[in-house]
C-alpha positions as CSV (number, residue, x, y, z in Angstrom):
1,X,26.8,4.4,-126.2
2,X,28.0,7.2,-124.3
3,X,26.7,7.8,-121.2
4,X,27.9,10.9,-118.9
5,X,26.8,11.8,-115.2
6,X,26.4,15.2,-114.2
7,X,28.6,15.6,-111.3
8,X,26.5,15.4,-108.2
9,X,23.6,13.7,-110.0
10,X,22.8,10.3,-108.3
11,X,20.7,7.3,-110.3
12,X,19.7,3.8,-109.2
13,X,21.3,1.0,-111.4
14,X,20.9,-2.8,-111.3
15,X,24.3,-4.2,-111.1
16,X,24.7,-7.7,-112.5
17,X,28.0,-10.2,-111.7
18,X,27.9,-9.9,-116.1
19,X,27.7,-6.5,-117.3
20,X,25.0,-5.3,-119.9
21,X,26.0,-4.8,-123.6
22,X,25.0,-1.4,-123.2
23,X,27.9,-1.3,-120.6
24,X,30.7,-2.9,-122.1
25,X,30.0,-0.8,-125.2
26,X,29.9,2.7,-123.4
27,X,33.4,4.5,-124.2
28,X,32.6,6.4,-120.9
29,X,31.8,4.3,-117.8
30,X,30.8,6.4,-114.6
31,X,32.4,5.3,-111.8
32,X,29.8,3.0,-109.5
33,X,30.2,4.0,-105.6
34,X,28.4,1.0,-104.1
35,X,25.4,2.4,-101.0
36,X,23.5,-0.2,-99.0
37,X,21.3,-2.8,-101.4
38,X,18.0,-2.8,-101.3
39,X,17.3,-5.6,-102.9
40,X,18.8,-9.3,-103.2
41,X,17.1,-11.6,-105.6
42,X,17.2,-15.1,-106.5
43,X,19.8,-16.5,-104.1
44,X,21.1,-20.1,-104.1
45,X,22.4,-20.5,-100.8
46,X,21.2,-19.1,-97.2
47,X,22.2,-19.1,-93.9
48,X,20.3,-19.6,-90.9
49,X,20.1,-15.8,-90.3
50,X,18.3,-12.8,-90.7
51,X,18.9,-9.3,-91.2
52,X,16.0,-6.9,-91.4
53,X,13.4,-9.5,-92.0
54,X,15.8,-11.0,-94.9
55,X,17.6,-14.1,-95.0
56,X,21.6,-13.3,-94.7
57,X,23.3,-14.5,-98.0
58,X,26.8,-16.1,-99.0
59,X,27.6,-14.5,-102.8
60,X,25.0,-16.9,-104.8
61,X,25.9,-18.4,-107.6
62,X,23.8,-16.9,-110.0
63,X,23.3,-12.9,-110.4
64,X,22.6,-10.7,-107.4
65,X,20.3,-7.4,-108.3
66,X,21.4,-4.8,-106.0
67,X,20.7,-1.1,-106.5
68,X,23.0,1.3,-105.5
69,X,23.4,5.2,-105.5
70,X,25.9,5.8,-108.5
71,X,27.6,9.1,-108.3
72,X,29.7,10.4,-110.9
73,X,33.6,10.0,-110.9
74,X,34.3,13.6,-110.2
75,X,32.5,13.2,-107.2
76,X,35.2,11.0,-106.1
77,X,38.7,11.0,-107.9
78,X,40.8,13.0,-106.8
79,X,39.6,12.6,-103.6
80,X,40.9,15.5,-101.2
81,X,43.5,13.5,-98.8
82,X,45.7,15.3,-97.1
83,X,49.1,13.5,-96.6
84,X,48.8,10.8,-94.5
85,X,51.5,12.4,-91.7
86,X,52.0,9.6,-89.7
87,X,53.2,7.0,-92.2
88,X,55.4,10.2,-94.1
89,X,57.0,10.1,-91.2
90,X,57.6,7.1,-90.9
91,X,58.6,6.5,-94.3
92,X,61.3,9.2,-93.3
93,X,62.7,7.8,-90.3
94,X,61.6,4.4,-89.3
95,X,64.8,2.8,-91.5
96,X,67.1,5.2,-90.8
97,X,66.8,5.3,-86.9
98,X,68.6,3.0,-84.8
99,X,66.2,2.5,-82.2
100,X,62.4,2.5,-81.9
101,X,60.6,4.3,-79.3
102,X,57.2,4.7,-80.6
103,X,56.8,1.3,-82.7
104,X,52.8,0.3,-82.3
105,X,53.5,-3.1,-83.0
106,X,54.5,-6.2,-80.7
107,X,57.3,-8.4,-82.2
108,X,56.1,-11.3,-83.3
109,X,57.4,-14.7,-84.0
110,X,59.9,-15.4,-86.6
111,X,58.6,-17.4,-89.7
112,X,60.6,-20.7,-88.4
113,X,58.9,-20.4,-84.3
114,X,55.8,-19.5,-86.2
115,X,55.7,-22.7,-88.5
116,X,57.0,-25.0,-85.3
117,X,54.0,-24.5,-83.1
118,X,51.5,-24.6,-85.7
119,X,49.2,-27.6,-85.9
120,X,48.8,-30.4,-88.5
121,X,46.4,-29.1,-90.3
122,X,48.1,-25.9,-90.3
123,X,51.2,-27.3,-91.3
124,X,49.8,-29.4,-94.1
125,X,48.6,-26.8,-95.7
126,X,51.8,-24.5,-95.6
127,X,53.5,-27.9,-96.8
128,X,51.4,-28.0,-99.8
129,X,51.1,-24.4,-100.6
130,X,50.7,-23.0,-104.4
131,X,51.4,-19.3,-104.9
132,X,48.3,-19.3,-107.1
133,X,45.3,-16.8,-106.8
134,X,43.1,-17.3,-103.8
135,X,39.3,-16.6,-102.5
136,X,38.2,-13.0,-102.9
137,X,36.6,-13.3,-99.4
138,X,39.5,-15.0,-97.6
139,X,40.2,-18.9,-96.7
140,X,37.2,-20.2,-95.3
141,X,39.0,-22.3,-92.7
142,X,40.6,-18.8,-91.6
143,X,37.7,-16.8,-92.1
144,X,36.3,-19.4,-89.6
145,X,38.7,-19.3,-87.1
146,X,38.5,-15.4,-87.1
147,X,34.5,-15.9,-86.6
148,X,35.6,-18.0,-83.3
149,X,37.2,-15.4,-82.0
150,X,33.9,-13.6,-81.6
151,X,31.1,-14.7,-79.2
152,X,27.6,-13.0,-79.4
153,X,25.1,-13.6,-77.5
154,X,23.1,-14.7,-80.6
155,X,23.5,-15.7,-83.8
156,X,26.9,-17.0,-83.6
157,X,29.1,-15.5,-86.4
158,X,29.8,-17.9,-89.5
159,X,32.3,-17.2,-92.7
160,X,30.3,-15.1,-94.2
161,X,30.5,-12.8,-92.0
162,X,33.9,-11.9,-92.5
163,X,35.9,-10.2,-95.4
164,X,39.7,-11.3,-94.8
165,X,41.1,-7.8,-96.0
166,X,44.4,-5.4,-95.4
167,X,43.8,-3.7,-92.3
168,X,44.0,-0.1,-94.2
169,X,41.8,-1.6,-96.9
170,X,39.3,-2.4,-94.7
171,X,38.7,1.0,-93.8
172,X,39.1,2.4,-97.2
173,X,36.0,-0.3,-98.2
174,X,34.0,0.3,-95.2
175,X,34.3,4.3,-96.1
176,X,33.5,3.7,-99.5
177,X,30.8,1.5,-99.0
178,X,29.0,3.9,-96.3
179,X,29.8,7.6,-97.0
180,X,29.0,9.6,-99.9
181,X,29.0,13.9,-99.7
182,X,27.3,15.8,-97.0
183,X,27.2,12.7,-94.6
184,X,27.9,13.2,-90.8
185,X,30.5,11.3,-89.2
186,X,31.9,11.3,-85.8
187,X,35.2,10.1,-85.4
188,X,37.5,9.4,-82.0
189,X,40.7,11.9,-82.6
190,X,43.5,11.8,-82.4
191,X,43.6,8.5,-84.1
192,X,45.0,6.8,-86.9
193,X,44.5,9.5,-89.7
194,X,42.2,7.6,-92.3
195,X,39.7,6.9,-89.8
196,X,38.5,10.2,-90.7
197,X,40.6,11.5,-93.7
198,X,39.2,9.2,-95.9
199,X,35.0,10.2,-94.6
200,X,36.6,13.7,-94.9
201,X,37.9,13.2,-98.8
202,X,34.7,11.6,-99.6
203,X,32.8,15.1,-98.3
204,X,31.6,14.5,-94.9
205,X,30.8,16.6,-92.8
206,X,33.1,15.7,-89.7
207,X,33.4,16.0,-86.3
208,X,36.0,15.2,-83.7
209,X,35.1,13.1,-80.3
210,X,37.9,14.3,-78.4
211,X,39.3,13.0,-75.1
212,X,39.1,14.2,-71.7
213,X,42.8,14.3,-70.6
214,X,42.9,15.7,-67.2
215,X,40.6,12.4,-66.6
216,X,42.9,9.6,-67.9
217,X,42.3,10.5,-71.7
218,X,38.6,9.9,-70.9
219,X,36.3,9.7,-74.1
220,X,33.3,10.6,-72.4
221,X,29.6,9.5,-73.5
222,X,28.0,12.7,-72.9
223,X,30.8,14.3,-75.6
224,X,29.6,11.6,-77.7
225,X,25.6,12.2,-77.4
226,X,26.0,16.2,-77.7
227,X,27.9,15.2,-81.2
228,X,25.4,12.6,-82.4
229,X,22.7,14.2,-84.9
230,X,19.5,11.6,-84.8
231,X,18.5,10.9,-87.8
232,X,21.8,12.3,-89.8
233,X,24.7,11.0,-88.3
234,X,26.0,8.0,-90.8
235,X,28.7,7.1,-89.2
236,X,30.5,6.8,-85.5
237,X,34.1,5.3,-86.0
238,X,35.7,4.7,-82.7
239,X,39.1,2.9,-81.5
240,X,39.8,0.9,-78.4
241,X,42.0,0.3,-77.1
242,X,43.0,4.0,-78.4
243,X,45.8,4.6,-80.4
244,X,48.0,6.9,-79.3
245,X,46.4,7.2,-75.6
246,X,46.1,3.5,-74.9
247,X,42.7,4.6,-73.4
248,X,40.2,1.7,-72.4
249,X,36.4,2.9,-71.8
250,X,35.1,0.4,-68.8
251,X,32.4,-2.3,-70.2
252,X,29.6,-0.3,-69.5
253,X,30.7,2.5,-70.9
254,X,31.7,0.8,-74.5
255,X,28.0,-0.7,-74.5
256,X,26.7,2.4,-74.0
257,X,28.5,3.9,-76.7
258,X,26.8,1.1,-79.1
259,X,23.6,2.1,-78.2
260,X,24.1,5.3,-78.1
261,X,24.8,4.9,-82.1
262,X,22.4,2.9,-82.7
263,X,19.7,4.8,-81.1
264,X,21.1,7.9,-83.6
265,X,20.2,5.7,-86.5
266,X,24.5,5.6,-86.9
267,X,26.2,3.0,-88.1
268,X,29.4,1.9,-85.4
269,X,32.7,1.2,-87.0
270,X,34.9,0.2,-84.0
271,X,38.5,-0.4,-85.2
272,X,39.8,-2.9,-82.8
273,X,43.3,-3.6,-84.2
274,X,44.8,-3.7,-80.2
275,X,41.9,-6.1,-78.2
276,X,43.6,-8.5,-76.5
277,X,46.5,-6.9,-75.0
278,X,44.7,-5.0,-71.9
279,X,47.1,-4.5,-68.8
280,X,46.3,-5.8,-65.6
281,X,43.1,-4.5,-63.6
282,X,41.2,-3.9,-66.8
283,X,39.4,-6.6,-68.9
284,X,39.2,-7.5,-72.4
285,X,35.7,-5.2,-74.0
286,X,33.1,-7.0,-75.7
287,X,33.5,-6.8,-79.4
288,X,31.2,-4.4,-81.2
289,X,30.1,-6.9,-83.0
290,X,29.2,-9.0,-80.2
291,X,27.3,-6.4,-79.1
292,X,25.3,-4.7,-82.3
293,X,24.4,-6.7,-85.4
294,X,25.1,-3.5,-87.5
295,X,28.5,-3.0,-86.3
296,X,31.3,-3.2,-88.5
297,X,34.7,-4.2,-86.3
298,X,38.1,-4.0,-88.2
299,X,41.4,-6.0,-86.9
300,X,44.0,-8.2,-88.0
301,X,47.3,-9.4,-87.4
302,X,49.3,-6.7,-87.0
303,X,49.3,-5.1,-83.7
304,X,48.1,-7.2,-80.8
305,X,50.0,-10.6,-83.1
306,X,52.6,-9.0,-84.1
307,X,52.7,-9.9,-87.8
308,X,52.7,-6.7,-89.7
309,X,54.4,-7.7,-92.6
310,X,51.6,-10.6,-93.4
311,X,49.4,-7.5,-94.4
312,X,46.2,-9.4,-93.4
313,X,43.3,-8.2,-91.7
314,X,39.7,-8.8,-91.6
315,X,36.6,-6.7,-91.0
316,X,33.4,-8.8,-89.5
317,X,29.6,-8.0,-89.7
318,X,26.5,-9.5,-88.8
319,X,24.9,-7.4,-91.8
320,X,26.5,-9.2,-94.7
321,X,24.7,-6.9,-97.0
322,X,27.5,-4.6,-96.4
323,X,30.1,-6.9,-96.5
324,X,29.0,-8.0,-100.1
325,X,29.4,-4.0,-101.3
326,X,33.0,-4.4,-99.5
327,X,33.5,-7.3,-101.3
328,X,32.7,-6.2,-104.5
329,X,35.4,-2.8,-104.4
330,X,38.0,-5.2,-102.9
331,X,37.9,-6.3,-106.4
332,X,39.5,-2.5,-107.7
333,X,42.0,-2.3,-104.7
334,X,43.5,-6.0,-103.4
335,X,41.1,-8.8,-104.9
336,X,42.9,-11.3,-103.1
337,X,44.8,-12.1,-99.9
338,X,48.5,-13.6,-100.3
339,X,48.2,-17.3,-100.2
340,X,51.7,-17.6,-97.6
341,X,50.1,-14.8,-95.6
342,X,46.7,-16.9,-95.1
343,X,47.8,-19.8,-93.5
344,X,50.5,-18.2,-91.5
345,X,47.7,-15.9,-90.0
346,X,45.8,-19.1,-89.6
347,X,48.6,-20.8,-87.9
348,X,49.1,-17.6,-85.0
349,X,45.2,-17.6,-84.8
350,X,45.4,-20.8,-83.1
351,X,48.9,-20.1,-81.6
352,X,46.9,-17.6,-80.2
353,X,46.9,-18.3,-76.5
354,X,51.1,-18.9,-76.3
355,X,51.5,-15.7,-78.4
356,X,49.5,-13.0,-76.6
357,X,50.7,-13.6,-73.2
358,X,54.4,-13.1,-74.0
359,X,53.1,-10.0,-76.1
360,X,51.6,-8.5,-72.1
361,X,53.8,-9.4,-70.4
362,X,56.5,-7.5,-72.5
363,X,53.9,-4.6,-72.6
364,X,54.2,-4.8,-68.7
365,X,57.3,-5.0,-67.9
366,X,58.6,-1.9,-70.7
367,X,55.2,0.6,-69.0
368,X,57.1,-0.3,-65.6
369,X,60.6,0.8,-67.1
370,X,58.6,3.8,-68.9
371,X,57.0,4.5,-65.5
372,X,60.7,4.7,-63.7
373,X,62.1,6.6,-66.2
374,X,59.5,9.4,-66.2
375,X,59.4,9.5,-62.4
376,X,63.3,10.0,-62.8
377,X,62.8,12.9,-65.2
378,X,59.2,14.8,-64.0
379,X,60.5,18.0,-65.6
380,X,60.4,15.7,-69.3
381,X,57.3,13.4,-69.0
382,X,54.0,13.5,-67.7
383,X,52.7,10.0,-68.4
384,X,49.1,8.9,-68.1
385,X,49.5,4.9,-68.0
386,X,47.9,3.6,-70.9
387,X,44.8,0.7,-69.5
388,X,45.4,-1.6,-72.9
389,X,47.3,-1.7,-76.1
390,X,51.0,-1.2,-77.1
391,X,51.1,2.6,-77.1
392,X,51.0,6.2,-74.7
393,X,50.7,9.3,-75.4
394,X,52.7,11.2,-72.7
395,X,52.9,15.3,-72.3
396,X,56.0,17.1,-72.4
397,X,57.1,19.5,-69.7
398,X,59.8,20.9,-71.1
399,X,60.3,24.0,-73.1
400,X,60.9,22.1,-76.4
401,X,58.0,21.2,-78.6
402,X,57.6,17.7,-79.4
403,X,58.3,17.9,-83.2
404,X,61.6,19.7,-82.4
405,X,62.3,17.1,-79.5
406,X,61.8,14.0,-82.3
407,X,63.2,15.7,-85.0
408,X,67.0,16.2,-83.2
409,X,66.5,13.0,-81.7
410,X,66.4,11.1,-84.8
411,X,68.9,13.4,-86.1
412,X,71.6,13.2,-83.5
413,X,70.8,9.7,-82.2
414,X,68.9,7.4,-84.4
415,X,66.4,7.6,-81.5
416,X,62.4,7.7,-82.9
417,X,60.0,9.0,-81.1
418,X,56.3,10.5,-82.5
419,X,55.0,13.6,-81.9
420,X,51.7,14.7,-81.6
421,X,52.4,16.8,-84.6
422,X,51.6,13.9,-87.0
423,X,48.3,13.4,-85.6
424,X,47.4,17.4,-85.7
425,X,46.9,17.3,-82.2
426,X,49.0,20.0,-80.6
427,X,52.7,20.2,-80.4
428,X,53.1,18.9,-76.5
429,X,52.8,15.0,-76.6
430,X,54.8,12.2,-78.2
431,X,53.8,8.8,-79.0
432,X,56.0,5.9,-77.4
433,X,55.7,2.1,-78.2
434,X,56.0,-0.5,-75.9
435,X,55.4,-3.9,-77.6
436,X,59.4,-4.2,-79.0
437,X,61.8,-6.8,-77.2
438,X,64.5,-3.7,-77.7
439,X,62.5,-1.4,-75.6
440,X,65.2,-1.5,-73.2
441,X,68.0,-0.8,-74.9
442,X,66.2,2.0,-76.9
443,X,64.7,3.6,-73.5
444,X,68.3,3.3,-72.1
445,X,69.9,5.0,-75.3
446,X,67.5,7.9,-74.5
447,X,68.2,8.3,-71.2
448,X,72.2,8.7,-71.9
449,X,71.4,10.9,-75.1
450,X,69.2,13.2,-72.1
451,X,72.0,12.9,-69.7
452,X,74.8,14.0,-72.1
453,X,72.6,17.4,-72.9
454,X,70.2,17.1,-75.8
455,X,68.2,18.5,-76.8
């Protein structure tokens, strides 16, 4: 059987954990783009929650029927990316440059400090470690402690409520599992491009929530209502702490910004990758999910832990209907975490509270030396202190555009900084990085590159 979708043309399927004959006999397979399910049948375990009036489910161990919006695979590959400018850049420079000015990471432990404060459990398991495949969904001892880490006022979160993903996965899943053409999204910009590039490849429509920079890189609510289309908005993806501005919207402000989306009929993904490393006078923000039990948060080890190279992250929803759809494309992209990467993540989850206060503190004391060094050269820099996260965003007030500036930097003196350039955002800002222990010595190297006349 041969079976052909007309491009655009949408039909409901039941999708069984065993294809149909029919299926595994057609020559042609459409490609299935997974929607929200309408339907779960005949589950063999439940949790105590609820969802729309439905009891939440772990995968069951016989067949799920879910019916999903099928779209043909034209609709989808080649989807229209545009280079992803930020890590092309980085791919260019980041290993040839000397020093690191605009690193969004903190360094982390080493493997050995890592291992030595883990616990016994923790170290048992690393002791006894196979390089075998592992679960789909994650651990389930990690996927509990990353639950922990959230505390809504009610239900508490569980397992299954979290998909232990790559952090860029995540938000390829969560895209493909919510968007399809002609969708509105609102997205927080400039940001980490495939917030939006990847809504944008799938044929949204798209709009920017832009900040307000002569008030502290402000992302105001009323911006954020006069974008929102009740009834037709899908999704609002947001970041906070804000990468590159290090903006931190006050409590009230971030709960309004849930309901806000919620009252639009939106669906909030909140990517917050940096929570947990606010600077002083401004408090850690609820999680979304703490907040809305239709918000989709993604983080992971990379920024506020420091442990990019683990390549683990997890996303976390009350709604574990849409965690199942994530689920099932993990199994075309990663299928599985890394085993070694699993319990180390496990091990600086509950290293947790000796590894984030060296990470501020460090954070702290490099904005201070930032701070000098920009009050020293005020016709360079105009810096808007960042409230929380490892990065700024600050404007240049020189005659020399910041792709120019970064470009003979790197050239001349293995010094990186970003410019705004990557993000499409202007030519007059630069990103710099204040989580690295070399901070110093990479802030000093740029001051005697200055002083000795370039650029």
């Amino acid at each position: 059987m041969n079976r052909q979708f007309a491009c655009g043309e949408r039909r409901d399927i039941i999708l069984r954990r065993r294809p149909s004959p029919s299926v595994l006999q057609s020559r042609c397979i459409p490609l299935v783009r997974p929607f929200f399910p309408v339907g779960i049948t005949q589950p063999t375990r439940t949790s105590k929650h609820t969802v729309g009036g439905r009891a939440k489910l772990s995968l069951p161990d016989t067949h799920v029927n879910l019916t999903y919006r099928t779209y043909s695979v034209y609709n989808l590959f080649p989807m229209h990316l545009a280079p992803f400018a930020l890590e092309r850049y980085f791919a260019r420079y980041e290993f040839a440059s000397r020093y690191l000015l605009c690193a969004s990471d903190c360094d982390g432990p080493s493997l050995h400090a890592l291992l030595a404060q883990a616990d016994e459990e923790t170290t048992a398991l690393w002791q006894s470690l196979t390089l075998g495949y592992t679960e789909s969904q994650g651990l389930p001892i990690l996927r509990q402690e990353i639950a922990n880490l959230y505390t809504p006022e009610s239900p508490l979160l569980s397992p299954d409520d979290v998909l232990v993903v790559v952090p860029e996965e995540g938000i390829l899943l969560t895209m493909l599992a919510l968007v399809k053409p002609g969708d509105h999204v609102i997205s927080t910009f400039p940001g980490y491009q495939s917030l939006y590039e990847v809504a944008r490849g799938l044929g949204a429509d798209l709009s920017f929530w832009r900040p307000r920079e002569e008030e502290g890189w402000r992302f105001a609510t009323e911006d954020l209502s006069t974008l929102l289309r009740p009834g037709s908005t899908r999704l609002v993806v947001c970041n906070f702490p804000h990468n590159p501005t290090g903006y931190l919207p006050p409590p009230a402000t971030f709960r309004r910004i849930v309901d806000l989306t919620r009252r639009a009929g939106a669906v909030l993904f909140s990517d917050e990758m940096y929570r947990g490393l606010e600077l002083p006078g401004y408090s850690t923000l609820p999680s979304a999910v703490e907040l809305s039990s239709g918000a989709i948060v993604l983080s992971g080890m990379s920024k506020t832990y420091g442990l990019p190279g683990l390549r683990l992250g997890w996303l976390v929803c009350r709604d574990t209907s849409i965690l199942q759809i994530c689920a099932s494309l993990k199994d075309y992209t990663t299928i599985c975490t890394p085993a070694p990467s699993e319990i180390l993540a496990l091990a600086a989850l509950r290293g947790r509270n000796q590894l984030l206060p060296a990470h501020r503190e460090r954070v702290i004391y490099n904005l201070h030396l930032l701070a000098e060094f920009c009050a020293r050269r005020p016709d360079l820099f105009q810096l808007i202190p960042p409230r929380a996260g490892t990065v700024c965003f600050p404007r240049l007030r020189c005659a020399v555009g910041a792709a120019q500036l970064c470009h003979e930097t790197a050239h001349r003196a293995a010094i990186l900084l970003l410019p705004s350039t990557v993000y499409g955002y202007g030519d007059s800002h630069v990103r710099i990085g204040l989580g690295r222990v070399t901070f110093p010595d990479a802030l000093a190297a740029f001051d005697e590159y200055l002083g000795a006349g370039g650029p």
